[in-house]
PAMINU-547206 format. One record per residue: x, y, z of N, C-alpha, C in turn; residue number from 1. Coordinates in Angstrom, 2 decimals, always signed. Atoms other than C-alpha are relative to their C-alpha. Layout:
REM PAMINU-547206
> nX | nY | nZ | caX | caY | caZ | cX | cY | cZ | n
> X | Y | Z | X | Y | Z | X | Y | Z | NUM
...
//
This chain:
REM PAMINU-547206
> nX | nY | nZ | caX | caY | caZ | cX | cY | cZ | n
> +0.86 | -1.20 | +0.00 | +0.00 | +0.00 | +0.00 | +0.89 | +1.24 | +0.00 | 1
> -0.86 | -1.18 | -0.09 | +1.26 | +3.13 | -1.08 | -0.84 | +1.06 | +0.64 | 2
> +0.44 | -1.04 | -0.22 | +0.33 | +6.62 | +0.36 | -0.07 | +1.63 | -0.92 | 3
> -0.64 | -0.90 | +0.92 | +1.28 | +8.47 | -3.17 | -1.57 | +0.19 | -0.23 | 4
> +0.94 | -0.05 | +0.64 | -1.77 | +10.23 | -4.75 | +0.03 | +0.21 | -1.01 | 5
> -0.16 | -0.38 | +1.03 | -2.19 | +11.11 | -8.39 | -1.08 | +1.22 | -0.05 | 6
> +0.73 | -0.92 | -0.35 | -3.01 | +14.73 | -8.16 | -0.48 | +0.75 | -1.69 | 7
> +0.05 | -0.17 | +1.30 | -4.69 | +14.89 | -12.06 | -0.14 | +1.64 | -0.64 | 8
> +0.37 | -1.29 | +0.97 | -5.78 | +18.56 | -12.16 | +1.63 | +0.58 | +0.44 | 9
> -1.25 | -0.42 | -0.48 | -1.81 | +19.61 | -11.13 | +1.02 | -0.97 | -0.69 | 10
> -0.91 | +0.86 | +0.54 | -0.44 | +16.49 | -13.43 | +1.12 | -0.41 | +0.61 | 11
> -1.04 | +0.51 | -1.21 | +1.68 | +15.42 | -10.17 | -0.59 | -0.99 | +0.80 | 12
> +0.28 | +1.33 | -1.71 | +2.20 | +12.37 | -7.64 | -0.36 | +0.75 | +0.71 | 13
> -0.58 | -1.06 | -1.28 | +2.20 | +13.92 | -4.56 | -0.12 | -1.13 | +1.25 | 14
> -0.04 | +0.47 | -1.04 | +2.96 | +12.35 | -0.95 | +0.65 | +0.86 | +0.90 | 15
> -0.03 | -1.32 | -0.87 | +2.40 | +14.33 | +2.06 | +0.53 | -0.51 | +0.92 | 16
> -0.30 | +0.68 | -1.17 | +4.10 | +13.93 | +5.12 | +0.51 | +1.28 | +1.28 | 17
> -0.48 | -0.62 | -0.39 | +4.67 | +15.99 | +7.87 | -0.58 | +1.35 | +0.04 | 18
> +0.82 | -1.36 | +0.16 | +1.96 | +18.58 | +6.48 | +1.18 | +0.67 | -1.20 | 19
> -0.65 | -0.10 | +0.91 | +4.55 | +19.09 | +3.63 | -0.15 | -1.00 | -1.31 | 20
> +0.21 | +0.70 | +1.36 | +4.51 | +17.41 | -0.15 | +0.69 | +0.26 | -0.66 | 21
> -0.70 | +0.66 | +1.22 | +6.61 | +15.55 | -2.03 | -0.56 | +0.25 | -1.34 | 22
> +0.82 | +0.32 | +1.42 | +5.57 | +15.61 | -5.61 | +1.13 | -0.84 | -2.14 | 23
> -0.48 | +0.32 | +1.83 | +6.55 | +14.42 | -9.38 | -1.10 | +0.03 | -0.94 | 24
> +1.35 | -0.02 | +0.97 | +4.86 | +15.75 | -12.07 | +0.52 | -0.75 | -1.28 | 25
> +0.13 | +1.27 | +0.86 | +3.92 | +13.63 | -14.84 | -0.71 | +0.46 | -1.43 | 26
> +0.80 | -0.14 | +1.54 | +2.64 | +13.51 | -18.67 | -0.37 | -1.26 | -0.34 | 27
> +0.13 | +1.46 | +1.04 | +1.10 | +10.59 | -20.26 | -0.17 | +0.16 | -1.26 | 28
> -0.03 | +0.36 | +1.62 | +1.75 | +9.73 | -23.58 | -0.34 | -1.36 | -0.63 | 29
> +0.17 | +0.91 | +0.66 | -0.03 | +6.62 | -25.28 | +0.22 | -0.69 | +1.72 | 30
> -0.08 | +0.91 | -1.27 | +0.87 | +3.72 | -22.31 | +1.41 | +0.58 | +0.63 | 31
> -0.80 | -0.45 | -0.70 | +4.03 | +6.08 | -21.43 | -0.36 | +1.11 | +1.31 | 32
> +0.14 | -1.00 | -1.45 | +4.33 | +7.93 | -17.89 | +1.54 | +0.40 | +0.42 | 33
> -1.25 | -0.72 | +0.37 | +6.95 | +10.52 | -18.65 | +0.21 | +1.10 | +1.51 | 34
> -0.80 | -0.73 | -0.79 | +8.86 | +11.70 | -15.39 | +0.85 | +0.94 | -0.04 | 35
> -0.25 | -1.60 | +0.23 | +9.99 | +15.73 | -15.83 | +0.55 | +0.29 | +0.88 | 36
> -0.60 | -0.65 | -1.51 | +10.75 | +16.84 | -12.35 | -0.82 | -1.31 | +1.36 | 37
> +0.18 | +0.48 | -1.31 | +10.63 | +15.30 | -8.63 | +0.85 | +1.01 | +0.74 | 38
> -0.54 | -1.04 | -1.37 | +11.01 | +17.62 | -5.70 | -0.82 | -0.97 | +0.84 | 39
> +0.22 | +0.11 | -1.14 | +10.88 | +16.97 | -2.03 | +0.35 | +1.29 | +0.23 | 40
> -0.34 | -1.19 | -1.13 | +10.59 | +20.52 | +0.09 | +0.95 | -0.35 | +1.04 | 41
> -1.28 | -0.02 | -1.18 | +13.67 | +21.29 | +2.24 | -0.48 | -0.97 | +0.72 | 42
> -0.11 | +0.90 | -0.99 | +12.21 | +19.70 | +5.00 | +0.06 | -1.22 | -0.09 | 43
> -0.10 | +1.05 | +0.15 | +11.56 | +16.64 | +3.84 | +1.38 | -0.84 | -0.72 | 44
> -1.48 | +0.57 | +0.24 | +15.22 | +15.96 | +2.56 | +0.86 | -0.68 | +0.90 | 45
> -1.51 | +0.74 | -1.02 | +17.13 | +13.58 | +3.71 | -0.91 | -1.11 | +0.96 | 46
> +1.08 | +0.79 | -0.84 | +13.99 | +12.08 | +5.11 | -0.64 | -1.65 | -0.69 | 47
> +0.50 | +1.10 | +0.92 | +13.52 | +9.16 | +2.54 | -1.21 | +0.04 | -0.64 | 48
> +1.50 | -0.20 | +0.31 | +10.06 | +10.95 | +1.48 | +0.39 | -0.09 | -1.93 | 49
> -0.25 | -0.01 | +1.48 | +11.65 | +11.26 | -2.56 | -0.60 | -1.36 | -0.51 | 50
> -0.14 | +1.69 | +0.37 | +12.18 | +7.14 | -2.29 | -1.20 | -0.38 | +0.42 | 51
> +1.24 | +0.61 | -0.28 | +9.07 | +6.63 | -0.95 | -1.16 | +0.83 | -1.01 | 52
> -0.13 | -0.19 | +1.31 | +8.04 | +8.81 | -3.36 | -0.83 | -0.44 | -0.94 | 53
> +0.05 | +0.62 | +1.29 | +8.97 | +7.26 | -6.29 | -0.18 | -1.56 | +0.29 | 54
> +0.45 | +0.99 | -0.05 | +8.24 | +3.94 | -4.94 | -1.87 | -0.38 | -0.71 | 55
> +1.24 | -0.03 | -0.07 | +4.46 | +4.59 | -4.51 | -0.02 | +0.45 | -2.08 | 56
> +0.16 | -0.33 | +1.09 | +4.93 | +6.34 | -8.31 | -0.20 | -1.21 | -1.04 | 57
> -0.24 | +1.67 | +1.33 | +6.06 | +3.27 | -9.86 | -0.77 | -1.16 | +0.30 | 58
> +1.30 | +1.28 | -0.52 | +3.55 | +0.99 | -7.95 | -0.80 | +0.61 | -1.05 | 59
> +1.22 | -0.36 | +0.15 | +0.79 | +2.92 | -9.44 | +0.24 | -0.06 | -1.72 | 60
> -0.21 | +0.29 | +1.12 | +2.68 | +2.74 | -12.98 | -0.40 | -1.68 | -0.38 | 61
> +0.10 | +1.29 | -0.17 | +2.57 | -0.65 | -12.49 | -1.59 | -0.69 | -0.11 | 62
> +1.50 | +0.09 | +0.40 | -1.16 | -0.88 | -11.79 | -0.66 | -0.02 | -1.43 | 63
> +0.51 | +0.02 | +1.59 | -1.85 | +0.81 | -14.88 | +0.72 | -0.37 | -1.04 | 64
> -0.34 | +0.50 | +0.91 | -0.13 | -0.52 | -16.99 | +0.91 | +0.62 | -1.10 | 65
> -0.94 | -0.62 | +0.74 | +2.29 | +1.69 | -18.23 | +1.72 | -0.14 | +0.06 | 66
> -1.58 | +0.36 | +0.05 | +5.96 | +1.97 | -19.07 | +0.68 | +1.48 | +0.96 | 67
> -0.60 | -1.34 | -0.51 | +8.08 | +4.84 | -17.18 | +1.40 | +0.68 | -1.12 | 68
> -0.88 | -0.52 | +0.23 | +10.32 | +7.28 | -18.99 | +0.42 | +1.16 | +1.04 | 69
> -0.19 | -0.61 | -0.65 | +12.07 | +9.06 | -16.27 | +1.19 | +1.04 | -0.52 | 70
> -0.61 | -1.40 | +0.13 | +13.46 | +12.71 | -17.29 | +0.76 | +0.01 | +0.75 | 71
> -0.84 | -0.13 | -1.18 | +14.15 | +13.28 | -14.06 | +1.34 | -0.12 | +0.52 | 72
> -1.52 | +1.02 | +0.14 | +18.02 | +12.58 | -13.14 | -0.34 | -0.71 | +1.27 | 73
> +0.07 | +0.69 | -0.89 | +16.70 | +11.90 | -9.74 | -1.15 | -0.89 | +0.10 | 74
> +0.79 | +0.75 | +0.46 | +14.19 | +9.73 | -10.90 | +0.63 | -1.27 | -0.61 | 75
> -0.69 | +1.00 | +1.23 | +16.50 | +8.19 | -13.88 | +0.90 | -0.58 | +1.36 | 76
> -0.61 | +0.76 | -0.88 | +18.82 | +7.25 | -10.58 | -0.84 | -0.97 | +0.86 | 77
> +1.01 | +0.60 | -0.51 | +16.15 | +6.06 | -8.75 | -0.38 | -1.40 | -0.29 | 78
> +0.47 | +1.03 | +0.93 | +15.05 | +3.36 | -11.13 | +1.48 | -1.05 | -0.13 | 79
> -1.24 | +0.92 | +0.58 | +18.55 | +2.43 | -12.19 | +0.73 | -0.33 | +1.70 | 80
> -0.31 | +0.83 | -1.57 | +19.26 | +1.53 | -7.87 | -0.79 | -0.88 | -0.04 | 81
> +1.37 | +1.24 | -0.49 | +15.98 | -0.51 | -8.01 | -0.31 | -0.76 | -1.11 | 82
> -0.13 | +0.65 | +0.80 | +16.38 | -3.03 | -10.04 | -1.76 | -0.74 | -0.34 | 83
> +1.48 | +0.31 | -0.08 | +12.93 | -4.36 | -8.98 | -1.21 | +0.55 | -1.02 | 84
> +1.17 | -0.94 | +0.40 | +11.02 | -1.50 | -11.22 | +1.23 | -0.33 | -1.88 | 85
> -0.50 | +0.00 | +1.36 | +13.38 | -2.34 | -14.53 | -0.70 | -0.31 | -0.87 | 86
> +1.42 | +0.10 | +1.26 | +10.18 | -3.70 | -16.43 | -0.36 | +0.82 | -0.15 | 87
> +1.02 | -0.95 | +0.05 | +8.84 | -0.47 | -15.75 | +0.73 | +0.64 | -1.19 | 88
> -0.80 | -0.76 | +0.63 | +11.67 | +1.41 | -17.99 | -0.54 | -0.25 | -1.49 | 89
> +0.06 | +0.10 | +1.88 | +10.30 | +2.65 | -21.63 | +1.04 | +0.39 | -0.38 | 90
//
């Protein structure tokens, strides 16, 4: 169970924590889910809220059935530590 939401009118994840929000906004293209940016707010740095995150992100890719192209560099690292989500990679 993730705690990520898909916030559609803002085209971003988002996961709150702390009364603060994580986010990664997103585009879909055809069955792609194109990763642009990921921020965590100061506070939440350093807090593992990014990785949890992009965990919950890529669960929910997963659900639907899409592929991930991650922009992102901290995204594109993300993926390429977690070997687990490598099906996900368009």
């Amino acid at each position: 169970m993730h705690d990520v939401i898909d916030n559609r009118d803002k085209q971003r994840f988002e996961l709150v924590e702390h009364g603060q929000t994580a986010f990664a906004d997103y585009e879909v293209k055809g069955d792609r889910l194109i990763l642009p940016h990921v921020e965590a707010p100061i506070g939440l740095r350093g807090t593992g809220a990014a990785s949890r995150l992009m965990e919950g992100v890529l669960s929910i890719a997963r659900e639907r059935g899409l592929k991930v192209a991650p922009i992102c560099a901290y995204a594109e690292a993300y993926m390429s530590r977690h070997a687990e989500f490598a099906d996900l990679r368009a």
